[in-house]
N, CA, C and O atoms as a Tripos MOL2 file, in Angstrom:
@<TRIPOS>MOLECULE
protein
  304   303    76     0     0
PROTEIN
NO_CHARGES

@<TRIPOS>ATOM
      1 N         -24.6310    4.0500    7.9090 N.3       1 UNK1
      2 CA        -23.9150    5.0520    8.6700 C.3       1 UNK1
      3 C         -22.4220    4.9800    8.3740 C.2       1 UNK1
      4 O         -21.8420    6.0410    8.1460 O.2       1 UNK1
      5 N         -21.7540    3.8530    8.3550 N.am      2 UNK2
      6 CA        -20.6270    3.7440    7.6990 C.3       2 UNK2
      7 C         -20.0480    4.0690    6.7840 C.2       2 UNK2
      8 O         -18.9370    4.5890    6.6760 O.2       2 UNK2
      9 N         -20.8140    3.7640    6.0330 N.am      3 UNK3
     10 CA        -20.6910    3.8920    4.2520 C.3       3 UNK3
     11 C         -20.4430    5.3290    4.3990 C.2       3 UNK3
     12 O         -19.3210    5.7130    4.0710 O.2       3 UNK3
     13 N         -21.5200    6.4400    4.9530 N.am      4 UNK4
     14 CA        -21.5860    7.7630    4.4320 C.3       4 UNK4
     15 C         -20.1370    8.3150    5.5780 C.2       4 UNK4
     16 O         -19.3870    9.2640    5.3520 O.2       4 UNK4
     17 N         -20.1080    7.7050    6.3680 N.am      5 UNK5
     18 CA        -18.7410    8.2830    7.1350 C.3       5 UNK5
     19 C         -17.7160    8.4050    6.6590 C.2       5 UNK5
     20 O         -17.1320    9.4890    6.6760 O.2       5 UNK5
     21 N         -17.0260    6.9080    5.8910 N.am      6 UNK6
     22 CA        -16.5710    6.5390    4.6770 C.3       6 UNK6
     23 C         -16.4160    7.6080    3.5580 C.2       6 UNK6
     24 O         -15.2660    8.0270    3.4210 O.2       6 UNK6
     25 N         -17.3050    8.0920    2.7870 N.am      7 UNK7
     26 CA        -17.7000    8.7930    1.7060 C.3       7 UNK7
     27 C         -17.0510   10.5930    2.2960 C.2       7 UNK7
     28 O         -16.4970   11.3360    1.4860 O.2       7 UNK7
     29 N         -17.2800   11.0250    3.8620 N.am      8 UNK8
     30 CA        -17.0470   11.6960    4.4310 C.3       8 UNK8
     31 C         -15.7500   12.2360    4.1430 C.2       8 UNK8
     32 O         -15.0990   13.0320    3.4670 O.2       8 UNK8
     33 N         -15.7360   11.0170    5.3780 N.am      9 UNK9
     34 CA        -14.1520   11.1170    5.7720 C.3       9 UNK9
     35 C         -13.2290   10.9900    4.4950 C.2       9 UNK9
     36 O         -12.1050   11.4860    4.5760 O.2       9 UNK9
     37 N         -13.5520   10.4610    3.5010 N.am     10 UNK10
     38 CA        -12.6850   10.2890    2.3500 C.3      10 UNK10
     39 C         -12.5350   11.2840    1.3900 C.2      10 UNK10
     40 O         -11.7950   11.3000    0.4070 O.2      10 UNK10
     41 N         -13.6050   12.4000    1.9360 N.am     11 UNK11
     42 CA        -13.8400   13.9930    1.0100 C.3      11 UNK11
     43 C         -13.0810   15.1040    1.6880 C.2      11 UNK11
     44 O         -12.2790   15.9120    1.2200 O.2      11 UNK11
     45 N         -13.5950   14.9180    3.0510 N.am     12 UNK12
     46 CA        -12.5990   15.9890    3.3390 C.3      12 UNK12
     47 C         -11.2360   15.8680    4.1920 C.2      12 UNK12
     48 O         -10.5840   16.8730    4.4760 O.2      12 UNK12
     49 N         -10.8640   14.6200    4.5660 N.am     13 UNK13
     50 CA         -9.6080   13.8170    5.0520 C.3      13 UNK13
     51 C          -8.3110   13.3720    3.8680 C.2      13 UNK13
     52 O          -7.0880   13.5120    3.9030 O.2      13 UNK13
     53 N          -9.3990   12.6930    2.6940 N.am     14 UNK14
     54 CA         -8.4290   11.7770    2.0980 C.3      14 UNK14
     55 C          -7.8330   12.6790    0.8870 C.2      14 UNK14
     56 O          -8.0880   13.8350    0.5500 O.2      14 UNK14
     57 N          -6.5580   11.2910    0.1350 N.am     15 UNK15
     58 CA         -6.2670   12.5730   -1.0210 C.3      15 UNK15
     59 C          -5.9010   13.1970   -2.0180 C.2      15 UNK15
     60 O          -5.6580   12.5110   -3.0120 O.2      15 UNK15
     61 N          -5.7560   14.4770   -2.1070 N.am     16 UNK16
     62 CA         -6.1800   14.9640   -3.5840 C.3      16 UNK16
     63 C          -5.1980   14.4130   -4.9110 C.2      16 UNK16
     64 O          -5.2010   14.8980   -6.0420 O.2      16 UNK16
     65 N          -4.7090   13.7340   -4.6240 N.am     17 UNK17
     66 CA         -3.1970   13.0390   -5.6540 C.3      17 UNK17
     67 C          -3.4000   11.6080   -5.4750 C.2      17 UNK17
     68 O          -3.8030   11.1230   -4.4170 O.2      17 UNK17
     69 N          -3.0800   10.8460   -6.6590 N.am     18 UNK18
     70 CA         -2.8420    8.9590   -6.2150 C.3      18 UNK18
     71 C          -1.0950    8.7710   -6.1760 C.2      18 UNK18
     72 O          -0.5910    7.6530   -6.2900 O.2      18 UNK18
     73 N          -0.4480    9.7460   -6.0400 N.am     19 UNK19
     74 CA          0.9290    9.9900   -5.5520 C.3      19 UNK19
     75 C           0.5490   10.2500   -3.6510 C.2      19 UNK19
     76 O           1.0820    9.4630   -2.8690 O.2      19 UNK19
     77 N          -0.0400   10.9700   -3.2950 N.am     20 UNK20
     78 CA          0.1530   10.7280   -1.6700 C.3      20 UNK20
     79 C          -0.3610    9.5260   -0.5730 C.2      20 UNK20
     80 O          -1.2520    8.7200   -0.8430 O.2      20 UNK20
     81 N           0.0120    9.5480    0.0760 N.am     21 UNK21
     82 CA          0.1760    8.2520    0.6890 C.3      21 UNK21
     83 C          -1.7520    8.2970    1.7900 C.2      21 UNK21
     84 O          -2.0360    8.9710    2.7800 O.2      21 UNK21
     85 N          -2.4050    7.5360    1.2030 N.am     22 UNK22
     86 CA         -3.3040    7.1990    2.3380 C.3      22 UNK22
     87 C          -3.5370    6.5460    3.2790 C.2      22 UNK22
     88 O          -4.6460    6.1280    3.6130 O.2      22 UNK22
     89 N          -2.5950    6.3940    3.7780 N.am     23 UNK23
     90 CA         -2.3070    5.5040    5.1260 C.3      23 UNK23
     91 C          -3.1760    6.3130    6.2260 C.2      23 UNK23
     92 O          -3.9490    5.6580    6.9250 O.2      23 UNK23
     93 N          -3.0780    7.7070    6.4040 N.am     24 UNK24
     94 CA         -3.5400    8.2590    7.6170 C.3      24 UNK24
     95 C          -5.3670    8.5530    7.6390 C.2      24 UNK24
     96 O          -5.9830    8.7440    8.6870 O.2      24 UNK24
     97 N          -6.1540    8.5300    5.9530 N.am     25 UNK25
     98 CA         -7.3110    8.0770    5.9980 C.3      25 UNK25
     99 C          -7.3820    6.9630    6.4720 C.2      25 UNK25
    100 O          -8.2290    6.9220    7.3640 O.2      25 UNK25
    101 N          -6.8630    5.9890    6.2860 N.am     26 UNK26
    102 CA         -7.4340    5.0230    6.3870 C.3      26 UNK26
    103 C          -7.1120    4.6320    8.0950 C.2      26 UNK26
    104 O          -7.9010    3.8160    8.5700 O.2      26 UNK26
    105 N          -6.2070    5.0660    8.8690 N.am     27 UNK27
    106 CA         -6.3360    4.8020   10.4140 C.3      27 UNK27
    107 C          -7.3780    6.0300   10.9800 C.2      27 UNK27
    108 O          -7.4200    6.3700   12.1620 O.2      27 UNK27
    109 N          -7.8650    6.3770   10.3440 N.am     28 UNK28
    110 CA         -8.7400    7.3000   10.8170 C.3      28 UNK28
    111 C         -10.1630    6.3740   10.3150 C.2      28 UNK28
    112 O         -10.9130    6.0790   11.2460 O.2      28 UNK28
    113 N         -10.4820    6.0140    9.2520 N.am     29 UNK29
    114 CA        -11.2440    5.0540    8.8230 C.3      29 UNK29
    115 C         -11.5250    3.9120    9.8810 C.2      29 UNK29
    116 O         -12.6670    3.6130   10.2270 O.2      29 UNK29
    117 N         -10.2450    3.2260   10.4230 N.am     30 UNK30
    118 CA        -10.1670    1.9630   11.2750 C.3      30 UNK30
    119 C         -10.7850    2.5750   12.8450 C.2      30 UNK30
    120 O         -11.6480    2.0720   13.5640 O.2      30 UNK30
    121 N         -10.0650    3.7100   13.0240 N.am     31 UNK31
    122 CA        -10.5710    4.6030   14.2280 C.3      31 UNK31
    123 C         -11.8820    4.5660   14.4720 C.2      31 UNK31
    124 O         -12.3570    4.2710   15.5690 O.2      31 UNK31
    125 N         -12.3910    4.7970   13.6900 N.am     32 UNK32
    126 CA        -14.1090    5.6400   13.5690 C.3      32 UNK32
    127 C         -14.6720    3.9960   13.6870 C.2      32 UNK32
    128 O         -15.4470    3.7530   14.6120 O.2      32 UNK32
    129 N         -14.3010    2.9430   12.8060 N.am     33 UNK33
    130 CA        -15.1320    1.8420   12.8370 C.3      33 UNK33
    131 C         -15.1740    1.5290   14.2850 C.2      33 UNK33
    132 O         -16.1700    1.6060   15.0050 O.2      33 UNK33
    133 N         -13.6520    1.0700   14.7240 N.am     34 UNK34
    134 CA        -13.3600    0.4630   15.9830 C.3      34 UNK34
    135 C         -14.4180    1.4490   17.1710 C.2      34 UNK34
    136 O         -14.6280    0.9360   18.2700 O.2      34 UNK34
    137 N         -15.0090    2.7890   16.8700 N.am     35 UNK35
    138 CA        -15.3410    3.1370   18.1810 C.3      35 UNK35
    139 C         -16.9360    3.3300   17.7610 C.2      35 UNK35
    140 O         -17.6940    3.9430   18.5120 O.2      35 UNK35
    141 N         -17.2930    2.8830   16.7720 N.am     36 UNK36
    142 CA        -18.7850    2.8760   16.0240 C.3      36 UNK36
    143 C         -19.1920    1.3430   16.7060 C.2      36 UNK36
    144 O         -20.1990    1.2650   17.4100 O.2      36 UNK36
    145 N         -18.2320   -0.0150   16.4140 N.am     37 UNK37
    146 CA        -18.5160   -0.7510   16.9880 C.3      37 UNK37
    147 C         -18.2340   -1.2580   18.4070 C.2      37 UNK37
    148 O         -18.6230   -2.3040   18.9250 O.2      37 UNK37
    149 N         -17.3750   -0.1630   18.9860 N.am     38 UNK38
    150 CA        -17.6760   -0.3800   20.3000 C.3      38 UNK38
    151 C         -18.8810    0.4020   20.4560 C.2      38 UNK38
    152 O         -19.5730   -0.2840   21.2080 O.2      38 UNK38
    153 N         -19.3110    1.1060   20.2620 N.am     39 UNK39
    154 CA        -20.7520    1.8580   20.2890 C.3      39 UNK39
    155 C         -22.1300    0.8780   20.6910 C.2      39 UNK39
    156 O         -22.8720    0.7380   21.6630 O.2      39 UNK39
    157 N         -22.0100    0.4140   19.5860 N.am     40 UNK40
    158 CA        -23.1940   -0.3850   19.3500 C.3      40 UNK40
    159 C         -23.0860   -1.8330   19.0940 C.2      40 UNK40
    160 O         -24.0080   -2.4870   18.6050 O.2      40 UNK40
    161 N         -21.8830   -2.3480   19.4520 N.am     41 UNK41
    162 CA        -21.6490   -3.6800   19.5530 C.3      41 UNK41
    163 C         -21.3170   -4.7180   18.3270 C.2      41 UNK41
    164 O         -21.2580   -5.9450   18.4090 O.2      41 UNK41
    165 N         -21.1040   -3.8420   17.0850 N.am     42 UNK42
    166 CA        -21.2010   -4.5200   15.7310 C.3      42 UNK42
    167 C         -21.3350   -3.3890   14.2310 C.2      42 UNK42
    168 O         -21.7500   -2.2320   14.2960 O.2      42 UNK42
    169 N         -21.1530   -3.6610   13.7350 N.am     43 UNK43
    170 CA        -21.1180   -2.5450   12.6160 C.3      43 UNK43
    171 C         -22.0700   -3.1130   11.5600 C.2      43 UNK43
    172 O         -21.8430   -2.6600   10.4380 O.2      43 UNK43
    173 N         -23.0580   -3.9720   11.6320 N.am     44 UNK44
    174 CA        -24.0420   -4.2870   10.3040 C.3      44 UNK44
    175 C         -25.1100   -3.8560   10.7620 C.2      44 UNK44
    176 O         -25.5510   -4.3230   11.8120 O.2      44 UNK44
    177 N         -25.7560   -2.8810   10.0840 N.am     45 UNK45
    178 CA        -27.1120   -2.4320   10.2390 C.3      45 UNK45
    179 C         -28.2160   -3.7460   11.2990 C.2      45 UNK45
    180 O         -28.4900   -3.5290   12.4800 O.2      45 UNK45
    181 N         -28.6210   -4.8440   10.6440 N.am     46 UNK46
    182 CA        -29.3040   -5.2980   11.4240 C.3      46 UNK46
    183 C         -29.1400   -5.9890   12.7880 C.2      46 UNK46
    184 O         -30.1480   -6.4990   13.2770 O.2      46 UNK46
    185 N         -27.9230   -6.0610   13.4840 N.am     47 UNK47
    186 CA        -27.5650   -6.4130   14.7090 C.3      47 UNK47
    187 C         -27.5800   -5.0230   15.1430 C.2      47 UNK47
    188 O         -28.3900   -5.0750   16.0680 O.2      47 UNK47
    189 N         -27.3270   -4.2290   15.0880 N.am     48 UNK48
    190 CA        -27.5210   -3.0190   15.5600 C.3      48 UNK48
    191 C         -28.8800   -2.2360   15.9540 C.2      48 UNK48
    192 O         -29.2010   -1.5770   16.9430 O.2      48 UNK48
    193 N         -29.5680   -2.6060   14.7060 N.am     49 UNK49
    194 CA        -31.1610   -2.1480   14.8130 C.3      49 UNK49
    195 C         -31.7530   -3.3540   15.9130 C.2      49 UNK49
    196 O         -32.3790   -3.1480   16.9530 O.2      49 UNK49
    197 N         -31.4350   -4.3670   15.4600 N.am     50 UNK50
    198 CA        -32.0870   -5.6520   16.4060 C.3      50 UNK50
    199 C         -31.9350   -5.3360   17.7620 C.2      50 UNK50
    200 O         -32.9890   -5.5830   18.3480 O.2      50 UNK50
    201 N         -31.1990   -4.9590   18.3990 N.am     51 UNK51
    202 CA        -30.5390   -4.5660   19.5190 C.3      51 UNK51
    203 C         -30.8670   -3.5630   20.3450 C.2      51 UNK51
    204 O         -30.4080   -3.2160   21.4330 O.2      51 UNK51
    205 N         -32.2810   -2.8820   19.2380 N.am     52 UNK52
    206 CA        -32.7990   -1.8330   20.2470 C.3      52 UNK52
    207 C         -34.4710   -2.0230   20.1620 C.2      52 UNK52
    208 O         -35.2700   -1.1450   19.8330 O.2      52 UNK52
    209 N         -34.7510   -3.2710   20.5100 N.am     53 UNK53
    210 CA        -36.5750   -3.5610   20.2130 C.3      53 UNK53
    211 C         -37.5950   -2.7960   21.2250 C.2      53 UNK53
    212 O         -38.8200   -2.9210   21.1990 O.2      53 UNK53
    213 N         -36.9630   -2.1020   21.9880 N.am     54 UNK54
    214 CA        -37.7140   -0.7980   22.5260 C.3      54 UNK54
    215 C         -37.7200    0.2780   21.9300 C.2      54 UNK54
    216 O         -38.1740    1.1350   22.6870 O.2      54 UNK54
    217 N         -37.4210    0.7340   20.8520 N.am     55 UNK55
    218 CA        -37.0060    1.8790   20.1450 C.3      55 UNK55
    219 C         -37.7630    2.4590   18.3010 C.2      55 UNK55
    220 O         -37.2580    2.6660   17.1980 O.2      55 UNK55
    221 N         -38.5810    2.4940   18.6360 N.am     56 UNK56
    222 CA        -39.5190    2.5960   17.2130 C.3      56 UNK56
    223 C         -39.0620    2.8500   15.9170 C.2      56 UNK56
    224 O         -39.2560    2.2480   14.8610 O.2      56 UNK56
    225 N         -38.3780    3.9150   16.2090 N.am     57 UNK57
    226 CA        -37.3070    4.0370   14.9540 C.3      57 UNK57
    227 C         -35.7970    3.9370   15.1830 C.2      57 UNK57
    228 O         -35.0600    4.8590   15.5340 O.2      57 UNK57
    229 N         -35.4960    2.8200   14.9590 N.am     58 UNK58
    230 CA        -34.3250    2.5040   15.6950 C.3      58 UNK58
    231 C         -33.1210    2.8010   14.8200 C.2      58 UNK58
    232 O         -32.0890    2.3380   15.3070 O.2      58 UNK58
    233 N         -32.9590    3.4240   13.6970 N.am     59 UNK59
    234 CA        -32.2810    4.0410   13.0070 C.3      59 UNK59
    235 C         -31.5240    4.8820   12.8180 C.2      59 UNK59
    236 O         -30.4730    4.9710   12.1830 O.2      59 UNK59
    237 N         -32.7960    6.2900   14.1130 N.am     60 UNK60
    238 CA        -32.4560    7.4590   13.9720 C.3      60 UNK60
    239 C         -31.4380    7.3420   15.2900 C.2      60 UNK60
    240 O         -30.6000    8.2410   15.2220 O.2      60 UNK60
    241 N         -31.2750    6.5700   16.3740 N.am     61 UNK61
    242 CA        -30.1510    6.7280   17.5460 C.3      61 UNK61
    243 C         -28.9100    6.5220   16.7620 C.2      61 UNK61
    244 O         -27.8500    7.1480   16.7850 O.2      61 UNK61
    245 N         -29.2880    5.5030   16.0660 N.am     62 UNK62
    246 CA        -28.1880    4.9910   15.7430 C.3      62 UNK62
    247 C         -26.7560    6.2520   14.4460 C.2      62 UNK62
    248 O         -25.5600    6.3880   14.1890 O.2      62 UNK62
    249 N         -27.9170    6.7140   14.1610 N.am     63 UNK63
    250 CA        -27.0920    7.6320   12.9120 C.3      63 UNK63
    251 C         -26.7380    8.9110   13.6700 C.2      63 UNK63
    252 O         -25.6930    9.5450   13.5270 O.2      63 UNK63
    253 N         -27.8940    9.2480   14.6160 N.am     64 UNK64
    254 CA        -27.3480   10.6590   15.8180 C.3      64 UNK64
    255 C         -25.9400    9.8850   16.0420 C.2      64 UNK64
    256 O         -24.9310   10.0980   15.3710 O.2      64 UNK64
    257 N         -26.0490    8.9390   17.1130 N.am     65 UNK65
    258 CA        -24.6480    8.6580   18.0080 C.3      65 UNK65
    259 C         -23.6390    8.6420   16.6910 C.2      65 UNK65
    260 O         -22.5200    9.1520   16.7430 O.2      65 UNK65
    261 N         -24.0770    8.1050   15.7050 N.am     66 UNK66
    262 CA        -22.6800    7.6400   14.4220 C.3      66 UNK66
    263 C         -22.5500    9.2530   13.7790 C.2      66 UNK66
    264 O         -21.6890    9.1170   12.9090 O.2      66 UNK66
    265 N         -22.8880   10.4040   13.7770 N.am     67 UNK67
    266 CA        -22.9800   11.6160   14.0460 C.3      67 UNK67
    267 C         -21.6810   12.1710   14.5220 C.2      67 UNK67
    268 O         -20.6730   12.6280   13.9830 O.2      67 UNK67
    269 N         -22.1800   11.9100   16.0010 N.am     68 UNK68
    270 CA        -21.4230   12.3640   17.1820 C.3      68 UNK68
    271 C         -20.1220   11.3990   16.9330 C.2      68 UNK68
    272 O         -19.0370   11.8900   16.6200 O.2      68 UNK68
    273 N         -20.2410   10.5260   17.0340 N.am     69 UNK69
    274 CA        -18.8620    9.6160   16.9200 C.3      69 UNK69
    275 C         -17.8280   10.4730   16.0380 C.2      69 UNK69
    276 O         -16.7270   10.9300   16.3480 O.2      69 UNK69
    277 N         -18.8460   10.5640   14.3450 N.am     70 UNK70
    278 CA        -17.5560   10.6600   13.4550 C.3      70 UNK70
    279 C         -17.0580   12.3440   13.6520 C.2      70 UNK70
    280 O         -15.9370   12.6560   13.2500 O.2      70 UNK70
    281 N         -18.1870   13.6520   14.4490 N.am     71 UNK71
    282 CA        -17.5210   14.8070   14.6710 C.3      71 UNK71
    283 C         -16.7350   14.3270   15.6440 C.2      71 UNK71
    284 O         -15.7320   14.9070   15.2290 O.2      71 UNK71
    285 N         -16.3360   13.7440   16.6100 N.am     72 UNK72
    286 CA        -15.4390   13.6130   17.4660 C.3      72 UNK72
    287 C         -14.5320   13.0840   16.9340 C.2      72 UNK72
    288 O         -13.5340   13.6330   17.4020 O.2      72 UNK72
    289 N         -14.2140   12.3020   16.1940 N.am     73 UNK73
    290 CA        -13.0100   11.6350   15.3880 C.3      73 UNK73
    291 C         -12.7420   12.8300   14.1450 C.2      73 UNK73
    292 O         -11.5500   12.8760   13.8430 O.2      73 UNK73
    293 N         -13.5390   13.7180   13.4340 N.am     74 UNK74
    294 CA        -12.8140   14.9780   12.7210 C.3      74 UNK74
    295 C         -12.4670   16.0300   13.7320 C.2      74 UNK74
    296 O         -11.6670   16.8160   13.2250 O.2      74 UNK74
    297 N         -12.7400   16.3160   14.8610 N.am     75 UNK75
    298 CA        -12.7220   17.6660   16.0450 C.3      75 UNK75
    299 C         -10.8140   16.8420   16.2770 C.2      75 UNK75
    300 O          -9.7780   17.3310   16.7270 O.2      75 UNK75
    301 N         -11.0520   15.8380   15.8670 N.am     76 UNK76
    302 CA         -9.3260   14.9830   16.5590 C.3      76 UNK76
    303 C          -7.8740   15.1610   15.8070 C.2      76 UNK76
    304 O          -6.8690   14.6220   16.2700 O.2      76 UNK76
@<TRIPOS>BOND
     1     1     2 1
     2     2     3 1
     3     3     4 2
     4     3     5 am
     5     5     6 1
     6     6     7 1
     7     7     8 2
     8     7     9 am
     9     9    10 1
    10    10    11 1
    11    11    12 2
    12    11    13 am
    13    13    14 1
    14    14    15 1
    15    15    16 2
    16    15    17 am
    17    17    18 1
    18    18    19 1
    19    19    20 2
    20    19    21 am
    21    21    22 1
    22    22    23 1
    23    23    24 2
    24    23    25 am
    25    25    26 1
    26    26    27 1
    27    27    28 2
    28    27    29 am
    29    29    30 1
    30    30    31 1
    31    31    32 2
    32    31    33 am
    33    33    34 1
    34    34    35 1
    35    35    36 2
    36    35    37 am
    37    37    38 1
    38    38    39 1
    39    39    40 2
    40    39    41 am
    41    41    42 1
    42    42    43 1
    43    43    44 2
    44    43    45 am
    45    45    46 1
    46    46    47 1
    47    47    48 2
    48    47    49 am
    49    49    50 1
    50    50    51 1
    51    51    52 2
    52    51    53 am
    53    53    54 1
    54    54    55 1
    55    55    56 2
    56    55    57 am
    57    57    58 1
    58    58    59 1
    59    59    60 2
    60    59    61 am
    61    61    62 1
    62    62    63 1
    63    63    64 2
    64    63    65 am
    65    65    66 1
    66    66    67 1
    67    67    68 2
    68    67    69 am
    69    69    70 1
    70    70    71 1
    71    71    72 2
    72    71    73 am
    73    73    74 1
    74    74    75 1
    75    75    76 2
    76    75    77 am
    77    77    78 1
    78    78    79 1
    79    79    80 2
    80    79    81 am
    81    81    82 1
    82    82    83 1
    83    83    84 2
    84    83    85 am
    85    85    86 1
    86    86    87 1
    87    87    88 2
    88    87    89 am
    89    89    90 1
    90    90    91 1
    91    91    92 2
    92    91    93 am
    93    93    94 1
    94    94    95 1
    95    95    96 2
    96    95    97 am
    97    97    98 1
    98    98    99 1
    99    99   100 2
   100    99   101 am
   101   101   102 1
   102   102   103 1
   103   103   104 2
   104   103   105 am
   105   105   106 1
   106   106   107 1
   107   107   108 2
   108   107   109 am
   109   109   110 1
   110   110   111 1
   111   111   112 2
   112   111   113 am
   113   113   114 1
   114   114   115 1
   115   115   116 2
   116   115   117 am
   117   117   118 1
   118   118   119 1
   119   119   120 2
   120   119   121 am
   121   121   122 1
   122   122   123 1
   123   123   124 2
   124   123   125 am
   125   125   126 1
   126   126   127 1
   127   127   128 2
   128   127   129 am
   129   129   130 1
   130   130   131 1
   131   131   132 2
   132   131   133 am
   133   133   134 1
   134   134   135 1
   135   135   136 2
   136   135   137 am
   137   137   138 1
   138   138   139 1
   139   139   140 2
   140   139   141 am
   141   141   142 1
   142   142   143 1
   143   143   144 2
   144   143   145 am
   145   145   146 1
   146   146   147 1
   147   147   148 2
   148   147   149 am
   149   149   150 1
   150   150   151 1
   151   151   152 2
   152   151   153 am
   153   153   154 1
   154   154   155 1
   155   155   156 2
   156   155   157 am
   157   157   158 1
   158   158   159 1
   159   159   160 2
   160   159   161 am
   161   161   162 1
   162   162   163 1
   163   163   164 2
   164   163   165 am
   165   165   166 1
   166   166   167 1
   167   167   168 2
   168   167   169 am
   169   169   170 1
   170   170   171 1
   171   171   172 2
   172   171   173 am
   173   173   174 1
   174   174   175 1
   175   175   176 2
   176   175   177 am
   177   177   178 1
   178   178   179 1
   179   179   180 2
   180   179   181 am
   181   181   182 1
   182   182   183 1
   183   183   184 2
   184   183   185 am
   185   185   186 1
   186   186   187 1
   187   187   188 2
   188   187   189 am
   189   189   190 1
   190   190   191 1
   191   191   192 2
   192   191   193 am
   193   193   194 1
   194   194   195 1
   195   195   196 2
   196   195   197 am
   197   197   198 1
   198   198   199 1
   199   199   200 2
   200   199   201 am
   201   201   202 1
   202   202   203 1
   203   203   204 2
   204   203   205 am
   205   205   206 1
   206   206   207 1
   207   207   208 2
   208   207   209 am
   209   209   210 1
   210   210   211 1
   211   211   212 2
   212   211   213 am
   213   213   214 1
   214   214   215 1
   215   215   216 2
   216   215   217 am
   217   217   218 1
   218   218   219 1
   219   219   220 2
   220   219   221 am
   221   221   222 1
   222   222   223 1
   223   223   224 2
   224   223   225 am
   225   225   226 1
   226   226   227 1
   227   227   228 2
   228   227   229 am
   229   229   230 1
   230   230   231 1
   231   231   232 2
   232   231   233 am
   233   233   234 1
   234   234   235 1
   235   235   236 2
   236   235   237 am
   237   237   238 1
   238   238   239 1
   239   239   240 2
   240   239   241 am
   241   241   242 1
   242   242   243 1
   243   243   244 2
   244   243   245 am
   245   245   246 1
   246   246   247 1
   247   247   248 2
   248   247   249 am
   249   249   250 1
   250   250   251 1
   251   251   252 2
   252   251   253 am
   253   253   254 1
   254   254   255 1
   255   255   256 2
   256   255   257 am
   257   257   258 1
   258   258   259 1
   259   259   260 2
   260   259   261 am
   261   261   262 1
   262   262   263 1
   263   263   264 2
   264   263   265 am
   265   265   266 1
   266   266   267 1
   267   267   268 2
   268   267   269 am
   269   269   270 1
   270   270   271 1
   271   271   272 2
   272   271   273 am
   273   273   274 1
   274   274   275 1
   275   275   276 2
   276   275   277 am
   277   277   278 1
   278   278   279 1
   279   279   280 2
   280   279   281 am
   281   281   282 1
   282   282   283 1
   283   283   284 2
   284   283   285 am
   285   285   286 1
   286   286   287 1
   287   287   288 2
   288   287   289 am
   289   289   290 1
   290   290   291 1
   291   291   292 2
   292   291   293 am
   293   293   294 1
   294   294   295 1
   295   295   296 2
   296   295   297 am
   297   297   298 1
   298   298   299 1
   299   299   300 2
   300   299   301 am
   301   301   302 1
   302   302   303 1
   303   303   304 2
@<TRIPOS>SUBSTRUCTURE
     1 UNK1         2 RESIDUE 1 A UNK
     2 UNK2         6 RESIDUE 1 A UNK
     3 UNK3        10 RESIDUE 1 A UNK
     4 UNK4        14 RESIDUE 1 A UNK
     5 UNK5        18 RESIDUE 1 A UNK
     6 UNK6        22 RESIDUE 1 A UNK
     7 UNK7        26 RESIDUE 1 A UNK
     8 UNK8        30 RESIDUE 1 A UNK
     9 UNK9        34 RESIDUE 1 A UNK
    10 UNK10       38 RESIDUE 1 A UNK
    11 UNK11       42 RESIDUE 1 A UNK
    12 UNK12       46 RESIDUE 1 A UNK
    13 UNK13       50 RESIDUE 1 A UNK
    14 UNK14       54 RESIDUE 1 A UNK
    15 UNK15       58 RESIDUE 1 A UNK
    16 UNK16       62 RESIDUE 1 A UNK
    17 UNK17       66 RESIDUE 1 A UNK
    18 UNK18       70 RESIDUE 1 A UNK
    19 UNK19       74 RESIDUE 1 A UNK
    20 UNK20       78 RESIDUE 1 A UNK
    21 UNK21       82 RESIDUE 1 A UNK
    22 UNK22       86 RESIDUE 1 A UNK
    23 UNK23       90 RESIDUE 1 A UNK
    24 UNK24       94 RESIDUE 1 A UNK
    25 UNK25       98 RESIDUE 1 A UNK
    26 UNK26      102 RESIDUE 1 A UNK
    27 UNK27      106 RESIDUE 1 A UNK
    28 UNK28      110 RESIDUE 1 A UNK
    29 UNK29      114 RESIDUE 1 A UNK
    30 UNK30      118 RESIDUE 1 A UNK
    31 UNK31      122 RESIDUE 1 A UNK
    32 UNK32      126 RESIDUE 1 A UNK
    33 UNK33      130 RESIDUE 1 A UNK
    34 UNK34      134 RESIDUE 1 A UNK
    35 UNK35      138 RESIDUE 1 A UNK
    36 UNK36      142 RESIDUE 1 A UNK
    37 UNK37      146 RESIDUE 1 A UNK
    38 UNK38      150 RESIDUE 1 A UNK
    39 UNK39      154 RESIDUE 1 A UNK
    40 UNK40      158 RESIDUE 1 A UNK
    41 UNK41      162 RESIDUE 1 A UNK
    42 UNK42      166 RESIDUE 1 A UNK
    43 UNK43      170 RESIDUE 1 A UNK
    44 UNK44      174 RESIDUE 1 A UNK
    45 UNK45      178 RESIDUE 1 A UNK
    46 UNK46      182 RESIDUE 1 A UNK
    47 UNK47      186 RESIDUE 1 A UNK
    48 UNK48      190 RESIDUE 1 A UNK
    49 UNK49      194 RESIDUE 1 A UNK
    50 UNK50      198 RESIDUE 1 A UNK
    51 UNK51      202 RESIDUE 1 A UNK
    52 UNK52      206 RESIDUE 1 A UNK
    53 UNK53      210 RESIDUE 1 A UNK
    54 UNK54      214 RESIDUE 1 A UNK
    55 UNK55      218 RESIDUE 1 A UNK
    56 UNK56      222 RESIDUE 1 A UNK
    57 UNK57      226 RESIDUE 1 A UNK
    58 UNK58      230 RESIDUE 1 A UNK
    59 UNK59      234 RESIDUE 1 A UNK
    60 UNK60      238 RESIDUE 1 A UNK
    61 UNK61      242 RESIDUE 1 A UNK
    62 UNK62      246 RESIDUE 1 A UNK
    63 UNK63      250 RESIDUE 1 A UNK
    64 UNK64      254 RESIDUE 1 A UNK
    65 UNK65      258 RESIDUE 1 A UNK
    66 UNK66      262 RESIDUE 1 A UNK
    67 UNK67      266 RESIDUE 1 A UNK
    68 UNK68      270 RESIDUE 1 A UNK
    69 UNK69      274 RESIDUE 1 A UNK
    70 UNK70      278 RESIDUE 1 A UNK
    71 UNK71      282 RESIDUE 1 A UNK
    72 UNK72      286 RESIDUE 1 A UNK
    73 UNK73      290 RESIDUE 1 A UNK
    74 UNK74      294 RESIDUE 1 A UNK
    75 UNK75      298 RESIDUE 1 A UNK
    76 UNK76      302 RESIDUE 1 A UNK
């Protein structure tokens, strides 16, 4: 979920020159982590999945909410 947020955020945020300054991807980068792992308590796939042993496919909450997270951090 990271990775592709990452890949995201770095397509349509980051930028088009290695003359401009990416400082503001990348606090947007730190943003999104910091509230992914307040989310779910950790940012590595298997503490995260581990963490929901009531949940059959415990994958798919996790990529909805990381979803919702990263439109709320581009809506920003």
């Amino acid at each position: 979920m990271l990775a592709g947020a990452t890949l995201l955020l770095g397509a349509t945020r980051g930028r088009v020159d290695p003359t401009e300054d990416d400082k503001p991807l990348y606090e947007w980068l730190c943003g999104f982590r910091e509230r992914f792992a307040a989310e779910f308590g950790d940012t590595r796939c298997d503490p995260v999945r581990l963490s929901m042993p009531e949940v059959d496919k415990r994958c798919a909450p996790v990529v909805e909410r990381g979803v919702r997270l990263l439109m709320e951090v581009l809506e920003e």
